[in-house]
C-alpha positions in Angstrom: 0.0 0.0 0.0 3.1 2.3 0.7 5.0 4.1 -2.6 1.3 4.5 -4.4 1.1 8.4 -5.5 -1.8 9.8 -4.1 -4.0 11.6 -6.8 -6.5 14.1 -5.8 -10.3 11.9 -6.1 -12.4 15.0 -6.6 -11.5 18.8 -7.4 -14.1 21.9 -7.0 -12.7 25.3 -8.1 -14.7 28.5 -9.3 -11.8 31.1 -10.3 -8.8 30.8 -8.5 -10.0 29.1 -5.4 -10.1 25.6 -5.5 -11.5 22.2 -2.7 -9.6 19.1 -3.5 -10.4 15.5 -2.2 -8.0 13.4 -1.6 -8.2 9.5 -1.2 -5.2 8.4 1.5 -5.3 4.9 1.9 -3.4 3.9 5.4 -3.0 0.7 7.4 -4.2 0.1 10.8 -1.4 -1.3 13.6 -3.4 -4.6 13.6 -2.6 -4.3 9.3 -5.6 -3.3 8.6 -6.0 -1.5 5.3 -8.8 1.4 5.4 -9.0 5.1 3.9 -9.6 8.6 5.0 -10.5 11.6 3.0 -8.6 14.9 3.2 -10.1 18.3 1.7 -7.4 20.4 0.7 -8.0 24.4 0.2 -5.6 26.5 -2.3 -6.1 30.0 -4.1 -4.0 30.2 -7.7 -1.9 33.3 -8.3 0.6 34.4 -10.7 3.6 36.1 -8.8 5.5 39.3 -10.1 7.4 36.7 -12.6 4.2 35.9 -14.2 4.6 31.9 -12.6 1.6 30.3 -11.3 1.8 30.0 -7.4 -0.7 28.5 -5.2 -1.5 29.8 -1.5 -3.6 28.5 1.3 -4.1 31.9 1.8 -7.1 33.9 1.2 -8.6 37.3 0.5 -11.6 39.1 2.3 -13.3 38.7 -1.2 -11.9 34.9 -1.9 -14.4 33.9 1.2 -17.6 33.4 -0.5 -16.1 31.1 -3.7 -14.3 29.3 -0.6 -17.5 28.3 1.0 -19.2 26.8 -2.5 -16.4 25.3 -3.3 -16.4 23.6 0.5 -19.8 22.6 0.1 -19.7 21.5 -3.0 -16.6 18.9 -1.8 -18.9 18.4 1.5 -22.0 17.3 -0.6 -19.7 14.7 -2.6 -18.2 13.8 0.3 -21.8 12.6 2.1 -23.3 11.9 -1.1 -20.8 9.4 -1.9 -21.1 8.0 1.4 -18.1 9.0 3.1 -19.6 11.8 5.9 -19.1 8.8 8.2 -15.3 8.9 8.1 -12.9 11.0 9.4 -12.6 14.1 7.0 -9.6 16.7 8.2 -9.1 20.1 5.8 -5.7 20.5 5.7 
């Protein structure tokens, strides 16, 4: 189960703000295998070099595209069953 790339499972984004779920798959002491969902958060910039950055940052005004694009990853998260599990935003 180790040395697999995780690759994001879902991705919401309206402009440059942007929810990602991620699949982690982990094993359990007793070598159990099981999964958790993360929700990752990111705003996409270009810097003064005109390279596209990303921050975990946001603006007054990037609020309101942050909370649809966290209930949008919410909603897939429980629609697809997982509301159950532990679900950390990193």
């Amino acid at each position: 189960m180790e040395n697999q790339k995780n690759t994001p499972e879902k991705k919401f984004s309206t402009g440059a703000i942007s929810a990602t779920i991620w699949k982690n798959a982990h094993q359990s002491k007793d070598g159990k295998a099981f999964e958790v969902r993360t929700v990752s958060l990111q705003r996409r910039y270009t810097d003064k070099a005109g390279q596209w950055q990303t921050s975990s940052s946001l603006r007054v005004s990037d609020l309101p595209k942050a909370a649809l694009v966290l209930e949008e990853a919410y909603k897939f998260l429980v629609l697809s069953g997982h509301s159950d599990e532990s679900v950390t935003t990193e």
